[in-house]
C-alpha positions in Angstrom: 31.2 3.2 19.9 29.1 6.3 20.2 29.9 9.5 17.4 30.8 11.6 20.3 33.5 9.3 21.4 36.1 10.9 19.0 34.7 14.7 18.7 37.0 17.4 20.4 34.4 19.9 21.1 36.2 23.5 22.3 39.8 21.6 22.8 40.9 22.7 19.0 38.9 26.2 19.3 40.2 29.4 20.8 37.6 30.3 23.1 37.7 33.8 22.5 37.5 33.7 19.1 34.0 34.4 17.0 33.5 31.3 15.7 33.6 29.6 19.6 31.1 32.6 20.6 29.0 31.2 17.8 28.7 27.7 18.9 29.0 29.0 22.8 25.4 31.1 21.5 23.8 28.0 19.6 24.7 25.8 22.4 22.8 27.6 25.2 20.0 29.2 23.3 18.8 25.7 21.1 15.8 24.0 22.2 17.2 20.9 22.9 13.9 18.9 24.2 12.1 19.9 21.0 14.8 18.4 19.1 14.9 15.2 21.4 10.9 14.8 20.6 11.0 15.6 16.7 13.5 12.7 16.8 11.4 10.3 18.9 8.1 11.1 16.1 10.4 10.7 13.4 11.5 7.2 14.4 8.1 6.4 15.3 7.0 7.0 11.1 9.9 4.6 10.1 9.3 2.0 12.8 7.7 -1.5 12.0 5.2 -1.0 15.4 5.3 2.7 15.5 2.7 2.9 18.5 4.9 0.4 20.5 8.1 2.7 19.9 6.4 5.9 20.6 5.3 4.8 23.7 8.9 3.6 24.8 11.4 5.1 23.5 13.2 8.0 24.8 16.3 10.5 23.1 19.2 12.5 25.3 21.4 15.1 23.7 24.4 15.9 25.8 25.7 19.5 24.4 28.8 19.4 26.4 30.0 17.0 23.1 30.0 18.1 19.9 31.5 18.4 16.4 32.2 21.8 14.2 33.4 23.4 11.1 32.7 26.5 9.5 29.2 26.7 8.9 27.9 23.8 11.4 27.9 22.0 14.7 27.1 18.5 14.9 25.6 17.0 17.9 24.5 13.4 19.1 21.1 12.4 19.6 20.9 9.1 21.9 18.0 6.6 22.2 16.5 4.6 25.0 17.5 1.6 22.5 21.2 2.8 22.0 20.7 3.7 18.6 22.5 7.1 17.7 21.6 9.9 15.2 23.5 13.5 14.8 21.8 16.4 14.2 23.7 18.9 12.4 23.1 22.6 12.9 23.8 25.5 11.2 25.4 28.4 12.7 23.9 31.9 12.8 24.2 34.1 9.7 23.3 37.4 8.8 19.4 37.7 8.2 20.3 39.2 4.7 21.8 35.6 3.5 18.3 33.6 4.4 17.4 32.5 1.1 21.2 31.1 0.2 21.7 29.2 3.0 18.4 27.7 3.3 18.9 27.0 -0.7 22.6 25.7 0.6 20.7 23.3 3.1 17.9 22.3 0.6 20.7 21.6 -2.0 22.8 19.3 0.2 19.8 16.8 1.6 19.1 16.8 -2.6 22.6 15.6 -3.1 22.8 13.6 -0.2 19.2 11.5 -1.3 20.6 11.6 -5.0 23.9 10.0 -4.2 22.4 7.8 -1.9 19.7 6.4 -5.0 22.0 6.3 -7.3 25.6 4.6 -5.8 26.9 2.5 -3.3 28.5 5.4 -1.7 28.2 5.5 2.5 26.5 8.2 3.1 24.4 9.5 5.9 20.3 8.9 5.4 18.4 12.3 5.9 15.6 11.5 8.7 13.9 14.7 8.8 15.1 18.6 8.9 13.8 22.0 9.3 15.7 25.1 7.0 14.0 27.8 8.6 14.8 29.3 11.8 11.7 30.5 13.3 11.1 27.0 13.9 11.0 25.6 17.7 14.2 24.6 17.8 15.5 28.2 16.9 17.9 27.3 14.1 18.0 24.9 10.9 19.1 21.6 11.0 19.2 18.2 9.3 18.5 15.1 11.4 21.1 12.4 9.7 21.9 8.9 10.9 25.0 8.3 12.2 27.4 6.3 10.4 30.4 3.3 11.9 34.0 4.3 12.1 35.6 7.5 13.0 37.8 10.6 11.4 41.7 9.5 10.5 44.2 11.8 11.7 45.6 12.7 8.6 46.0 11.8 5.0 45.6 8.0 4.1 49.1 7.9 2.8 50.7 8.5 6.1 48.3 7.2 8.5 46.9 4.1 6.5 49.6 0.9 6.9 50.8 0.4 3.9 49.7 -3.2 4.3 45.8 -1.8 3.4 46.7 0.3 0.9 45.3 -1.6 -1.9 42.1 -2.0 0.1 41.7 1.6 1.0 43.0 2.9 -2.7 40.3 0.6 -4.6 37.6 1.6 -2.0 38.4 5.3 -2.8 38.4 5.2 -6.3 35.9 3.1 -6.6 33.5 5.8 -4.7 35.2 8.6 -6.8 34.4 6.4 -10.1 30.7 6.3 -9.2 30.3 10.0 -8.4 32.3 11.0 -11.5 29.1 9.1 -13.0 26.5 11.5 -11.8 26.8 14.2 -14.9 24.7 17.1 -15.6 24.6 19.7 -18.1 25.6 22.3 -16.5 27.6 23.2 -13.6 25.7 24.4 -10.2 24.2 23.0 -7.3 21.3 20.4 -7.0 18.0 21.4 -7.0 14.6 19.9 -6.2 12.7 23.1 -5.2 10.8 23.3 -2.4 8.8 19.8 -2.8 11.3 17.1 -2.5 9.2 15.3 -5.8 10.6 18.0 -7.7 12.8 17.1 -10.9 16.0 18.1 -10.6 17.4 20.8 -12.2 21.2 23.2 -11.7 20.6 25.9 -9.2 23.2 29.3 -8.6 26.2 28.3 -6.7 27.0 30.8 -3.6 25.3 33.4 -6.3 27.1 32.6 -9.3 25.8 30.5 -12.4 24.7 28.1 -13.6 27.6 27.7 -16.5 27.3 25.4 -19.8 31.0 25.7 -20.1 34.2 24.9 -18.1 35.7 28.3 -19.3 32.8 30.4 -17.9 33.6 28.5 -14.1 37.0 29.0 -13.9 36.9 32.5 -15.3 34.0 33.6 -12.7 36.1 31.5 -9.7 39.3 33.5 -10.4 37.4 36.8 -10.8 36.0 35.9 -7.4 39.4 35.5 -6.0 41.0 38.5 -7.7 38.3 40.9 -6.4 38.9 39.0 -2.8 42.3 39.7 -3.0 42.5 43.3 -4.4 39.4 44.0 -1.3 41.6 42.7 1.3 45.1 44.5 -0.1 44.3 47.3 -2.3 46.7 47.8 -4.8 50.1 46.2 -3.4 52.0 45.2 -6.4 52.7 41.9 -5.0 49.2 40.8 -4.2 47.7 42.2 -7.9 50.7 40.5 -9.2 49.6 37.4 -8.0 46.0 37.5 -8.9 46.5 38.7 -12.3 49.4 35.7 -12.9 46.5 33.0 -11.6 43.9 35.2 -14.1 45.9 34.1 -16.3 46.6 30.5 -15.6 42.8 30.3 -16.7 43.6 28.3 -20.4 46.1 25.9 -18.8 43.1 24.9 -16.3 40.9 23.4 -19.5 41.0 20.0 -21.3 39.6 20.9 -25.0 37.7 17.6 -24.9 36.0 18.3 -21.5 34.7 22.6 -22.4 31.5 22.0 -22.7 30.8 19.0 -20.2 29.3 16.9 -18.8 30.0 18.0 -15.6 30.2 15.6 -12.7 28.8 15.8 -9.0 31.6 17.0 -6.8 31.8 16.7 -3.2 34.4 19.6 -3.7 36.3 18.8 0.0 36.7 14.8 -0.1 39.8 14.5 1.9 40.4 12.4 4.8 38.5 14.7 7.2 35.4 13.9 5.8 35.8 10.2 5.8 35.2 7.5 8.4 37.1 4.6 8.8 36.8 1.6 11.1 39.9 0.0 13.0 40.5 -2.2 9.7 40.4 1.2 7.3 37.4 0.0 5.5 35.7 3.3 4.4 32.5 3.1 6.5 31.6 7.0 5.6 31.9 10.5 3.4 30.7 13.0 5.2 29.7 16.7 5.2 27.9 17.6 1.4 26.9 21.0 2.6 29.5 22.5 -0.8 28.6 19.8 -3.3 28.2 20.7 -6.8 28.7 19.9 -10.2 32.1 21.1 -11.5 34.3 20.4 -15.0 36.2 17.3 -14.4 39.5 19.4 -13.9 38.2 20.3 -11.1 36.5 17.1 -10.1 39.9 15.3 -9.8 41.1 17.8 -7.2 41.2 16.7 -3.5 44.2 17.9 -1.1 44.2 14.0 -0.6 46.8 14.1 -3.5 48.5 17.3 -3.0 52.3 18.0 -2.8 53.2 20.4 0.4 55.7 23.2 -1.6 59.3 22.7 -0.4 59.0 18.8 1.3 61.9 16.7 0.2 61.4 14.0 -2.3 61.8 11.2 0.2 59.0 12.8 2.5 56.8 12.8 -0.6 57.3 9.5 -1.8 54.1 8.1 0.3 51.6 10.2 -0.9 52.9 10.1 -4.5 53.0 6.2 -3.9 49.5 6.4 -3.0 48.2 8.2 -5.4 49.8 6.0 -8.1 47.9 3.2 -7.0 44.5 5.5 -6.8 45.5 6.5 -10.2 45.7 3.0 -11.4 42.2 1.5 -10.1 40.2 4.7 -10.9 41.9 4.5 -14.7 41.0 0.6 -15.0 37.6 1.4 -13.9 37.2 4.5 -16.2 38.7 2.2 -19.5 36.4 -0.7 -18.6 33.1 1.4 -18.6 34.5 3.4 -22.0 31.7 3.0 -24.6 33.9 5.1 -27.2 37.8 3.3 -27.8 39.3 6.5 -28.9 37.1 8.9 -26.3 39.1 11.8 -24.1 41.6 10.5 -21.9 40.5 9.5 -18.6 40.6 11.8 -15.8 42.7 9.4 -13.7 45.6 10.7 -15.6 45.1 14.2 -14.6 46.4 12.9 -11.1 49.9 14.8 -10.4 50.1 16.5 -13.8 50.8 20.0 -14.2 47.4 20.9 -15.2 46.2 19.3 -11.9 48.8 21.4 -9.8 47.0 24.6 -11.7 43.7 24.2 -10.9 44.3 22.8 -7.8 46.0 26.3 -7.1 43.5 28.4 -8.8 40.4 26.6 -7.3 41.0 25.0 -4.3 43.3 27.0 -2.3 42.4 30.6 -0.3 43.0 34.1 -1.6 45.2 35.1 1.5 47.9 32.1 -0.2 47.8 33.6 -3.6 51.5 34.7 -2.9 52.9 31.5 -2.8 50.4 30.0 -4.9 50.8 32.1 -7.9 54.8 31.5 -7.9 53.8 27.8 -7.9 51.8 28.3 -10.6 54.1 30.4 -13.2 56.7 27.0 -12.2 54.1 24.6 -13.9 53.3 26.9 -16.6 56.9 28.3 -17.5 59.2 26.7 -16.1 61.8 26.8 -13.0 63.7 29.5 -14.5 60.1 31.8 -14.3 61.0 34.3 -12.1 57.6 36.2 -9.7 59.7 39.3 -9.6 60.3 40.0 -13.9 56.3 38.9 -14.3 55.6 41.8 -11.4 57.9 44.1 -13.7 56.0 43.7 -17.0 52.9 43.6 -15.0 53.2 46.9 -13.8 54.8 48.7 -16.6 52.6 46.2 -19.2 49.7 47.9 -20.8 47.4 44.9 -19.1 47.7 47.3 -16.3 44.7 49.4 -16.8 46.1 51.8 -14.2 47.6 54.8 -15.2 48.5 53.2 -18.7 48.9 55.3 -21.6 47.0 54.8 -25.1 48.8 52.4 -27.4 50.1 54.8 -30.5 50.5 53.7 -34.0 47.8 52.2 -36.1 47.1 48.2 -35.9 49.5 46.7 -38.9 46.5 43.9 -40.9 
């Protein structure tokens, strides 16, 4: 089965819309051949009888088939031999963000060979990749192999039979317990610099860092969202309602025990989009590093794979709770049989479905334009069912938190 066979090219895309221009641009402009020929050198270093395959073997790329998300398109390279590799290609950005995103790109092939070293995990091998774009090719791209088993359609609780459950569930934690492993010092992404023999140290995150403390990341990722917010609706009550009530959902976010790390490697999207499968739902595949990091374990622990859609009845939620009970239970056997303290912090498997996990998942994971609903979610965990958006909107605009137009607090402060 080739990558390709299961990628929907423009058939999810609106055609008109910028990100399809993108890709359309990328598409028509990339030099192809070149890419096809790097590939056919590179294979030639890592062969047994390199002159032999050099002289042999030959590499296609059919554009016409291709993968995408935000940042990326993903195309298949084909051999005279019927091996396959994907090349996966960044996107054009504005000249002015150069040095992040070839930082971004330099990060994730340091992640990706780190992980690879250092766990079982299946994960793609980096062949060979270029961050710059005045190269031949005209853009930056990683040259990856291509790994068995394709996408599900949706979450393993409702598209896994229950039947493999135990398989898939020991499979996932199992790969979660290993990364959770990797711990560092402080949170960021990986760096190696530019000579891939570098040590590695915690680099900046999308401009922001590096923290020693779970505190400073949550503050600095809500201030992030707040000023997102507040750029994209001004002052509407509502919206600076919303981003001052997550604000202040900050303390609930923090385990005492867990402050000051270490912090784990996060893949920070692990959800069944970037995971392959084969027809027997082994796990044969996590895919796309591009945002990995380290991160406190609250946020470690969060992956939509476990999240409750607001509103869906009880009996429609029992899978997914189901299955992330038994997730829950392998990833906290594994986590008490590798304890070297008895009496240590509680494991992060029991985070799973607690409030504080449906807090940070809110504050962290989800987009400012859902702070509305999220932030009325969020008071629910913290105060209650009775906690009402509308009387928090009241005291927030009358409040003296409201910097706005508030008046000087009279009296002197009682010791």
């Amino acid at each position: 089965m080739a990558p390709s066979d299961s990628w929907t090219s423009y058939q999810n895309m609106s055609c008109d819309s910028e990100q399809a221009r993108k890709i359309q641009q990328l598409l028509l402009t990339a030099n192809f051949p070149f890419l096809c020929t790097t590939a056919v050198q590179l294979r030639s270093t890592l062969a047994e009888a390199p002159q032999a395959i050099g002289q042999t073997l030959t590499c296609s790329i059919d554009s016409t088939k291709f993968a995408s998300g935000m940042n990326n398109v993903v195309v298949e390279l084909r051999f005279s031999d019927s091996e396959y590799w994907i090349a996966r290609i960044r996107l054009p950005t504005n000249p002015i963000h150069d040095a992040a995103v070839e930082a971004s790109i330099r990060s994730e092939i340091t992640t990706i060979n780190l992980v690879s070293s250092r766990t079982s995990i299946p994960i793609p091998k980096v062949y060979g990749s270029d961050v710059s774009t005045t190269n031949p090719f005209g853009f930056r791209y990683i040259l990856m192999e291509a790994l068995p088993g394709h996408v599900p359609d949706s979450s393993f609780a409702k598209t896994v039979p229950q039947s493999k459950w135990d398989k898939v569930a020991e499979q996932f934690a199992d790969y979660y317990f290993q990364l959770s492993n990797l711990r560092f010092d402080h949170i960021g992404s990986l760096s190696s610099g530019l000579d891939t023999a570098d040590e590695l140290s915690i680099a900046p995150y999308n401009g922001s860092g590096p923290f020693s403390t779970s505190l400073e990341y949550f503050h600095n990722t809500r201030k992030k969202q707040t000023r997102a917010i507040k750029s994209a609706h001004g002052n509407d009550e509502q919206w600076s309602t919303a981003a001052w009530i997550l604000e202040q959902a900050l303390p609930a976010m923090v385990v005492e025990e867990y402050v000051r790390g270490p912090f784990p490697l996060c893949h920070m999207d692990l959800h069944y989009g970037n995971i392959l499968v084969d027809d027997d739902y082994n796990i044969t595949g996590i895919i796309d590093w591009s945002d990995a990091q380290t991160v406190p374990l609250e946020r470690f622990i969060i992956t939509p794979e476990f999240a409750m859609f607001p509103g869906l009845s009880d009996e429609k939620s029992a899978p997914s709770i189901a299955f992330r009970e038994k997730f829950a239970a392998v990833l906290r056997t594994k986590e008490l049989a590798a304890r070297m303290i008895p009496d240590g912090p509680p494991p992060i498997a029991d985070m799973l479905g607690t409030p504080l996990w449906e807090i940070v998942y809110r504050c962290t994971y989800s987009y400012h334009w859902r702070a509305l609903t999220d932030s009325r979610l969020v008071l629910r965990q913290m105060y209650g069912e009775d906690a009402k958006f509308e009387d928090f909107m009241t005291f927030y605009k009358n409040g003296p938190v409201n910097f706005k137009g508030a008046k000087p607090i009279s009296g002197r402060l009682r010791m």
